[in-house]
N, C-alpha and C positions, 0 to 999 in steps of 0.2 A: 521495146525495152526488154522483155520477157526473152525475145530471142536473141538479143545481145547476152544474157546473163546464161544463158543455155550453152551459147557457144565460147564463153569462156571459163565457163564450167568442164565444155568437152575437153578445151585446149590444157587447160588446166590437169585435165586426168588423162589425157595424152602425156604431156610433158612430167608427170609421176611417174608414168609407165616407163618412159625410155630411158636405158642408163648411159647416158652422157659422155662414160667413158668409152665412145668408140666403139660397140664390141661388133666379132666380125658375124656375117651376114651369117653364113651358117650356123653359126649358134643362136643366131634370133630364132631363124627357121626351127631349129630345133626344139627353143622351148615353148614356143606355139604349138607346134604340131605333135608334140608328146615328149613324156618325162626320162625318154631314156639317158639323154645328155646328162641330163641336173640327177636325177636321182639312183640311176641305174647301172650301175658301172662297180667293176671291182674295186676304186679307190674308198669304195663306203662303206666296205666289209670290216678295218679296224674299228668305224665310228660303229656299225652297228653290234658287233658283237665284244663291243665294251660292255654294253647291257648286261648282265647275266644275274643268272636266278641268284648265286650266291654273295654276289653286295647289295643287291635287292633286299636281303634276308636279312644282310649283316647292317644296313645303313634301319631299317624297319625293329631290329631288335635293340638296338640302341634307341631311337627315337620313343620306340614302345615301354621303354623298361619303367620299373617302378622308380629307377632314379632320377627319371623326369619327368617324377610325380604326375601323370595326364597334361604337361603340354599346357597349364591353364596360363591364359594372359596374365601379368602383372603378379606372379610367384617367378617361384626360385627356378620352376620346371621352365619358363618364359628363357630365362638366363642361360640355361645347360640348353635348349635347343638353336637360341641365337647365335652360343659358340660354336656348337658342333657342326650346323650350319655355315656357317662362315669360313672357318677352318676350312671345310669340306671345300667351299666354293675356291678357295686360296690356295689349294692343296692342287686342283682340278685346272688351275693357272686359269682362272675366269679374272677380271678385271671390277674393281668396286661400281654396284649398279648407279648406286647414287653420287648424282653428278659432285658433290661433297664430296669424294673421296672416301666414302666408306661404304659398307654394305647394310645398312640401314635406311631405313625410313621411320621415323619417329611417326605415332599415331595415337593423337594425344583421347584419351577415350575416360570417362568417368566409370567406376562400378557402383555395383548398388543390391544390396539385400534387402529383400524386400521380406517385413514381418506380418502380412496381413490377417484382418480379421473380418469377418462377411456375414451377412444374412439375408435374407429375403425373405417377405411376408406377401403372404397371396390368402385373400379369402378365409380372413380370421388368423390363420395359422402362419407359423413363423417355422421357417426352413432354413438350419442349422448347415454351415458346412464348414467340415474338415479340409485343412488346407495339410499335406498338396490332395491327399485321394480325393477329394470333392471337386476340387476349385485349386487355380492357381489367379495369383493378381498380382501386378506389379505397376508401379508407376516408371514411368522415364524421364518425369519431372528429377530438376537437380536441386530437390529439397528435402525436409528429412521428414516430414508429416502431411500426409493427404486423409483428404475426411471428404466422405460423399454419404450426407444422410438424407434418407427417407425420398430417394429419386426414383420418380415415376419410372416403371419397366414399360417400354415399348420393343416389340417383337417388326423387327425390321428385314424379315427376309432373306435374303443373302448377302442384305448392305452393298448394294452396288448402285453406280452413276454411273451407266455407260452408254451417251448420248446414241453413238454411232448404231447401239443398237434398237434404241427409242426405248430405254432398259430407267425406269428411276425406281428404288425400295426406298428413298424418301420421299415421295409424294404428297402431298396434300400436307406435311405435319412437319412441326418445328421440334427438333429434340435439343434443343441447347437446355442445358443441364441436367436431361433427364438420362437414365443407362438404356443402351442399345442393346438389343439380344438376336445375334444372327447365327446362320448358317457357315459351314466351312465351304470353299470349293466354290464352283459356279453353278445355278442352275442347269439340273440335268431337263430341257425343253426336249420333249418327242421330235420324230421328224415327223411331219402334217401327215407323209406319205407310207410314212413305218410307226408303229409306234416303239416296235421294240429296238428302233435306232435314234441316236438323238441329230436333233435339227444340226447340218452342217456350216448353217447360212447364222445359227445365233450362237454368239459366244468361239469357242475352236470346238463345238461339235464334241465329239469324246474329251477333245484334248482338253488342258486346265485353261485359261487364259490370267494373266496377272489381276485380273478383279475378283480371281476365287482364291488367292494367295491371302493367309493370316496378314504381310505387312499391310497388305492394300486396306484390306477390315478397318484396322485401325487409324491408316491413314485418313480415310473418308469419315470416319468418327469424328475425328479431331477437327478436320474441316467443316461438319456440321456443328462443334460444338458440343458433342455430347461430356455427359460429367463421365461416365462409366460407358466400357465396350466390354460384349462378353461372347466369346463364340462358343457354340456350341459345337463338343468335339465328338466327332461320329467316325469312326475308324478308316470303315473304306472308303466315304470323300477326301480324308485327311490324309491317308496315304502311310500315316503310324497310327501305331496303338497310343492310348495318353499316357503311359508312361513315360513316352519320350516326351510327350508337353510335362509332366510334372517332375521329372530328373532334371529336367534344364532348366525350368520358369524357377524351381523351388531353392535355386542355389544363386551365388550373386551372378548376376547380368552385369551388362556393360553396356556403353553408348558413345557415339564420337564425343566429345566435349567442343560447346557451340558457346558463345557470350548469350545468347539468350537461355541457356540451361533447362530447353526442350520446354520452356513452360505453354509453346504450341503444341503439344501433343496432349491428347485424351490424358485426362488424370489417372483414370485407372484403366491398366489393358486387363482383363482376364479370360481365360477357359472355365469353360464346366462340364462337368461329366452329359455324356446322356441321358442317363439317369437322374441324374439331379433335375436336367432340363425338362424331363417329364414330368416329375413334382409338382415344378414349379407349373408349370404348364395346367396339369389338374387343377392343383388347389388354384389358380386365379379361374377356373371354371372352362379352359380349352383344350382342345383334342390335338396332341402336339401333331399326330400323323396329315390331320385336316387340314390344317396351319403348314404344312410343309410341302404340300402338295399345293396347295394357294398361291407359293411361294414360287414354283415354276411358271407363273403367269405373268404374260406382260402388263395386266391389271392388276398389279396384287396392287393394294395398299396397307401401311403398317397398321399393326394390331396395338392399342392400347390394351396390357394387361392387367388392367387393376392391380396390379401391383408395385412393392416398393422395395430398394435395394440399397442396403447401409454398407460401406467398404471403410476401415479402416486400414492405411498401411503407414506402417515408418519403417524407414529408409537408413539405412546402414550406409553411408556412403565415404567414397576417395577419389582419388587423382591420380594415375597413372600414366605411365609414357609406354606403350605396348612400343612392338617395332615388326614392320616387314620385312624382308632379309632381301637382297637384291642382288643378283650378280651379272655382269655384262659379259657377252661374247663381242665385239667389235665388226662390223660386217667390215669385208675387202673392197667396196668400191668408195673411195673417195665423194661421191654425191650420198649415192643409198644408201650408205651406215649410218644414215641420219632418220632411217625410218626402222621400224623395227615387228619385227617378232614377238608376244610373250607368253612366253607358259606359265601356269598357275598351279599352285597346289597350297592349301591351306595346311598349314604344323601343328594349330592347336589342336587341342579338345578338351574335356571338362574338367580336366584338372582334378583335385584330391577335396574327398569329401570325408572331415573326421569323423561326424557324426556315424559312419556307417561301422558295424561290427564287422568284422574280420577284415577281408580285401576292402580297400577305402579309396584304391587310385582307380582312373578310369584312363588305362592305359592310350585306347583309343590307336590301336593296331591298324585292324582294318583301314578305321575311319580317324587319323588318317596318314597315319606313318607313311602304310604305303605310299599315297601317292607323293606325300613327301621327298621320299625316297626316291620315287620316279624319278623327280624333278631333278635332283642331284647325278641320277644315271643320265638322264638326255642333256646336260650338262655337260659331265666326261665326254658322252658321243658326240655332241658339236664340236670338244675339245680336240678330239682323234682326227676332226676330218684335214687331209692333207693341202689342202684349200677352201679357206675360211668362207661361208654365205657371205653374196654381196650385202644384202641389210644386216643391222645387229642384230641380236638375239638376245632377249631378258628372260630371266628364268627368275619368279616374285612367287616370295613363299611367305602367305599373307595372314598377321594375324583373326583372330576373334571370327572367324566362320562360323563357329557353332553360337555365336553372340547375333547373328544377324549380317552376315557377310560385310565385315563394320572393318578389317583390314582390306579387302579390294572396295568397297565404297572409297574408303577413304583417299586411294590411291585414284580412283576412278575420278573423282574431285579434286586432288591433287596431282596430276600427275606429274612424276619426274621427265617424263617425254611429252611431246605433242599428242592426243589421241588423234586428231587429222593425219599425221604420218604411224600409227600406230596399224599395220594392215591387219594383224590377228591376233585373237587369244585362245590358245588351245588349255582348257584345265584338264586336271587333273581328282577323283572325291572319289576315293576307296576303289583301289586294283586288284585285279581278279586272282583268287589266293585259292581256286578251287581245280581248273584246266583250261588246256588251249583250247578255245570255241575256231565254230567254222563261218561263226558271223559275228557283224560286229553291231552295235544299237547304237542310234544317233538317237542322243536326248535333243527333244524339241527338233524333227526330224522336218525338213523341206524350209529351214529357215536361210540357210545360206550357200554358196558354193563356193564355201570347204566342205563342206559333206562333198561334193561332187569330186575334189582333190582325194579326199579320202577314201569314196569309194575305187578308182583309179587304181590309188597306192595299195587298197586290200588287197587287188586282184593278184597283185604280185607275193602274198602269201596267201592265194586261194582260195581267198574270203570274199565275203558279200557283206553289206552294210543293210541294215535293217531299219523299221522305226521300232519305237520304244514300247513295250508291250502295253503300258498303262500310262498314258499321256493324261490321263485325269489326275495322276497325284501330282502334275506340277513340279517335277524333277527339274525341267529348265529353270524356276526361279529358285532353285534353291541352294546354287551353290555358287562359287565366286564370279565365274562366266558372266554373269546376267547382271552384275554391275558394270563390265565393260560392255555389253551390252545395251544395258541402258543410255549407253552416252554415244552409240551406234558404231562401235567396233564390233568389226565380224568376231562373232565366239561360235568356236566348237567344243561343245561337252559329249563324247565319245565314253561308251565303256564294253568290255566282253559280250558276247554273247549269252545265247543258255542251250546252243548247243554244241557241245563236247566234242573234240575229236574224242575218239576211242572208248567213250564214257553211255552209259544207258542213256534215254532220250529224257529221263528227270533230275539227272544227279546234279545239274549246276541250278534247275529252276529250285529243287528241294533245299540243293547248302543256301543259296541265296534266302528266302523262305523262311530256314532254321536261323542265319544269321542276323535278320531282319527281327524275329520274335525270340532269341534268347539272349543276342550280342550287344545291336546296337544300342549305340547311346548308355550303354549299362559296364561294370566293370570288367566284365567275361569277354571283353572284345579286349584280347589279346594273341599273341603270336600262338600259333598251332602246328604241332609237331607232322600235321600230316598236310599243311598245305604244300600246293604244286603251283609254284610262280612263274611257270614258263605261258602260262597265259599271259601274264603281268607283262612280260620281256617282248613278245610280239607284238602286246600293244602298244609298248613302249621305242619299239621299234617303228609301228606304223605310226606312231603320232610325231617321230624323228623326222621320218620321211614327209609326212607331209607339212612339220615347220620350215624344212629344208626346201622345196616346192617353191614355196611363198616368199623365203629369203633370197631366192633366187629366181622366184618368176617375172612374168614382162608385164601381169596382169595387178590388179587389184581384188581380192576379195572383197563382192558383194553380198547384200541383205539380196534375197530375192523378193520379187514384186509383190506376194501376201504378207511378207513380214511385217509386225509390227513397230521395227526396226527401223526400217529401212528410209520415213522419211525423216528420222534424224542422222544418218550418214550423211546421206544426199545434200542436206542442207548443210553441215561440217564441211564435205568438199567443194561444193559450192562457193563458201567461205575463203578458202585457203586458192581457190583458182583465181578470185577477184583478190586478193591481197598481192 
């Protein structure tokens, strides 16, 4: 039976492969045996230097400006980007993405302000905190008052169930109703054989794995039960400073809206400083360094810390209709244009904060006009080319990313196409506005082969493809990519390097560095009279080339065999062979 379902499995992703309409022999030959046919020729010269630094600049300065207040979901800034958007894609003579006839996708999502109030008492003493510099909390419950008094504090580790690695930090102990007090990140394990390298065989070794991701935290809370989750934010497991946790937690959030109104999630999520975490940690009588180091062990067990944790919050809340923006290219073959391409780039970001004196909008330039803007460039160049890709091409510019990647979720869950015929997602989350590099970084580096496509395509602008310098902060789950991933479409998240053509050997790691500690996430992340976007335009160029690849190959992009991916692909086409 087992080999009956294999072999129409294979026949099944044979018959994907081949295009139906006849094509002649030498052109199969060719897209087998290299990309000069599909990708390489002078007819691609219109499509590619449609790209250019200066509508780059000009589509980023509009998206950035103060009159579209930061881009927030469900304001007025929401409405000016939907138009401008749309216009663009109509303008560009793209076709409405959504099989509806329009260029939206409705993405029905609750907000929610959260007004909390907190304390902890450990060994006599009552530890006061200021919200956001101490502490952020919020509920995702869709009610307008949560109360968690006098809950036992248990110190649980890093919070992770990860059978595969005979990994539990719930052990021995039941926390239903009590608050959870964890770590950020995954256990950093030594290797047996190094110490000052960590274990490659537990967890991704340097890399993050999704059980050291904040969602995951809370997710496992909720399934234990607990009344309260509260991580502990420590900088470089986190990969930000906390002012990115308390600029975003401390303003209204968002959530899909579900008929059960999340009342399966943890009642309360929050952050606490380190320092708070130390306090606390003292006054119930523990050594937070000796407790943390416990915590890299496949023995640990949680810590009861005699203490107790009161969270008041109320909830400010509405009903909103966000929207995704959708545009279709059509693919040329009569069978294949039923499968597709899609590029990503999220339009929001944090939209306008009155409470602040002077600058109030968070224009969110960088992060992420540009790759907005991208998206509408590689748009036009599909437009230019003189012969359309056999599969279609979507280009989804996806609300509420900075909310929890909650527009491509939604879309990932909904989708307006088949994810089974969907072969890849290339995103797009903040383009390089400093210089052309001479390599390029694969976020989440050996997961698929589009990297392999993509290293290919670099060569032909004389580039190398790299892994990502710092695979512990978790860059792969944090941007739209990794919902379509999670439902095991191949994603590629691709960005610049940090070496410079022409530039000293620190100038792109320093701006990056600078813009990471003065910009992001804050209202200074705005257009820059001195940036050079012709880095932007190459990668925008090679990320063309290689959707163009894929709309026109004979292959399917796979998960390769470590991915954690990969056995929900497999079982997807599996699916769709036997149908």
């Amino acid at each position: 039976m087992k080999k009956n379902v294999a072999c129409l499995a294979l026949l099944g992703l044979l018959a994907f492969a081949c295009n139906e309409s006849s094509r002649e022999v030498a052109e199969t030959t060719e897209e087998e045996n290299g990309t000069e046919a599909v990708n390489d020729s002078t007819n691609l010269q219109p499509a590619l230097q449609s790209i250019t630094t200066d509508d780059l600049l000009r589509h980023t300065q509009v998206l950035a400006s103060d009159a579209f207040e930061g881009r927030g979901p469900g304001t007025a800034g929401e409405d000016s980007t939907v138009n401008y958007l749309t216009r663009e894609f109509k303008r560009i003579g793209l076709q409405p993405g959504n099989p509806d006839g329009t260029f939206v996708q409705e993405v029905p999502m609750f907000g929610f302000t959260a007004q909390p109030k907190a304390n902890l008492t450990a060994g006599g003493k009552t530890i006061n905190l200021n919200f956001p510099s101490d502490y952020v909390a919020v509920s995702r419950r869709f009610v307008p008052d949560v109360n968690v008094n006098n809950s036992d504090i248990v110190f649980v580790g890093y919070g992770i169930v990860a059978p595969e690695y005979g990994w539990d930090d719930y052990k021995g102990i039941d926390v239903k109703g009590k608050t959870i007090v964890m770590l950020i990140n995954d256990p950093p394990i030594p290797s047996p054989g190094n110490p000052n390298q960590l274990d490659s065989t537990m967890f991704g070794g340097k890399a993050m794995t999704y059980y050291g991701r904040w969602t995951y935290k809370y997710e496992i809370a909720a399934e234990k039960g607990a009344a309260a989750a509260i991580i502990i934010h420590e900088t470089e497991p986190a990969g930000y400073p906390y002012e990115v946790v308390s600029g975003s937690w401390s303003r209204e959030n968002f959530d899909i809206s579900n008929p059960g109104k999340n009342m399966d999630r943890v009642a309360v999520e929050s952050w606490i400083t380190e320092g708070k975490a130390r306090e606390l940690f003292t006054a119930a009588g523990n050594n937070f360094e000796r407790l943390k180091e416990a915590a890299k062990q496949k023995g640990f067990k949680p810590v009861a810390l005699n203490a107790k944790a009161n969270f008041t919050i109320k909830n400010q809340l509405r009903e909103i209709k966000s929207r995704n923006i959708v545009a279709k290219l059509e693919g040329a073959d009569p069978q294949l244009k039923e499968e597709y391409v899609v590029y990503t780039a999220h339009w929001d970001h944090l939209g306008k904060d009155d409470k602040l004196k002077g600058d109030q909008v968070y224009n969110g330039a960088l992060d992420n006009a540009t790759g907005t803007a991208g998206l509408l460039e590689l748009a036009e160049a599909f437009a230019e080319l003189p012969t359309k890709p056999e599969r279609s091409i979507l280009f989804l510019a996806v609300t509420a990313e900075e909310k929890g990647l909650l527009g491509s979720k939604y879309y990932a869950e909904n989708p307006l196409y088949p994810l089974n015929k969907t072969l890849a997602n290339i995103n797009m989350d903040i383009l390089n506005a400093y210089s052309p590099t001479e390599d390029v970084i694969v976020i989440g580096y050996g997961n698929s082969t589009l990297e392999d496509i993509l290293e290919e395509e670099a060569r032909s602008q004389n580039r190398r493809i790299v892994p990502e310098a710092s695979p512990e902060k978790g860059s792969f789950y944090r941007s739209d990519h990794f919902e379509f991933a999670k439902k095991g479409v191949p994603a590629l998240y691709a960005k610049s390097g940090v070496i410079g053509r022409d530039q000293a050997a620190d100038f792109i790691t320093k701006k990056q560095e600078q813009y990471t500690a003065d910009d992001y996430h804050k209202v200074s992340d705005e257009v820059r009279e001195d940036w050079n976007l012709q880095g932007a335009v190459e990668d925008l160029q090679l990320y063309f080339r290689v959707g163009l690849r894929v709309a026109n190959g004979g292959t399917y992009p796979e998960w390769k065999p470590n991915s954690e991916f990969k056995a929900r692909r497999d079982s997807s086409l599996q699916q769709q062979a036997t149908q």
